[in-house]
C-alpha positions, 0 to 999 in steps of 0.5 A: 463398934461405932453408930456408923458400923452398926448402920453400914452392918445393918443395912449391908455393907458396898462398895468394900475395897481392902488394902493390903502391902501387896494386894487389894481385896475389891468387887469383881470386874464383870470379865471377871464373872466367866474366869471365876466360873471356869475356875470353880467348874475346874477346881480340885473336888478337894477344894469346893464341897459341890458345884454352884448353880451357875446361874446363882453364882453368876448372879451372887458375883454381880454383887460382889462388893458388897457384904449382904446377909452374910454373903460377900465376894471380893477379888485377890487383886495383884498389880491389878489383875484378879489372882483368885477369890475370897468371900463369906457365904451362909452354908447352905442348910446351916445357919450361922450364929448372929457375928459369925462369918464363914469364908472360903478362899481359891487362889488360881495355881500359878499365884499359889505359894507366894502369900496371897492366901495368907495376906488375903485371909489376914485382910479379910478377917481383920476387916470382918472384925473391924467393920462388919460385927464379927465374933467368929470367923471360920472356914472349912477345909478339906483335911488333906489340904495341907495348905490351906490349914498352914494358912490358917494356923499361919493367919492365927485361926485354930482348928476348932474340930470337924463336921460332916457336910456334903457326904464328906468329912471337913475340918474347921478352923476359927477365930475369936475376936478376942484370939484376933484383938489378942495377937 
């Protein structure tokens, strides 16, 4: 990693826009803020462990854009219109080794099956890497959901074995920088 990387990471990254062949990762627009809301008070209970604050998440998405204390939001951008979210957090009661991200994903029903997960996912972790330090990014995921654990294995992560959070049993996937470098 370069001076200037160890600068952007140590002081938070902004105003972070990723570019892919057929989305862009970017900051929320703020009409987006009550969309994303209804979507998480609507998601399948497979796909969030519990419920956000409102407020907190409101207030978490106003930054969007911007990489701060592991915390990052980005909108999955298609043709200029959000089709979902993806983003690092900090588990809450969970404390992350130095380099190490954890990301979610939630992509709105119609845009499902078509990719988007993947290439977001793919952009996400390879900018993580690139830009931000990481020497592992994980995510967990629910094991019945199908999908998202062939996006995983699609993107290269692997399953790294299950814990215990909120009650319920998840499944976690990862990837090394050394697994990413090596694909």
């Amino acid at each position: 990693m370069n001076p200037q990387d160890e600068q952007d990471v140590a002081a938070g990254i902004q105003d972070i826009r990723i570019c892919g062949p057929r989305l862009v990762l970017r900051a929320l627009r703020p009409g987006e803020i009550d969309e994303e809301w209804r979507a998480m008070v609507t998601a399948d209970p497979m796909a969030i462990a519990e419920l956000p604050d409102e407020a907190s998440f409101r207030a978490r998405l106003q930054r969007s854009g911007r990489l701060d204390d592991g915390w990052l939001d980005l909108a999955i951008d298609v043709d200029g219109v959000s089709v979902g979210r993806i983003q690092t957090f900090v588990p809450p009661g969970r404390s992350l080794p130095a380099g190490t991200f954890e990301v979610g994903i939630g992509l709105r029903e119609d845009a499902r099956g078509q990719g988007y997960g993947r290439e977001a996912l793919a952009l996400l972790t390879d900018w993580l890497f690139g830009h931000a330090a990481a020497e592992v990014v994980e995510a967990p995921t629910d094991p019945a959901n199908v999908a998202m654990r062939t996006v995983f294995q699609r993107v290269g992560w692997l399953l790294a074995g299950s814990l215990t959070e909120f009650g319920r049993e998840w499944v976690m996937y990862r990837i090394t920088r050394r697994e990413w470098e090596a694909r």
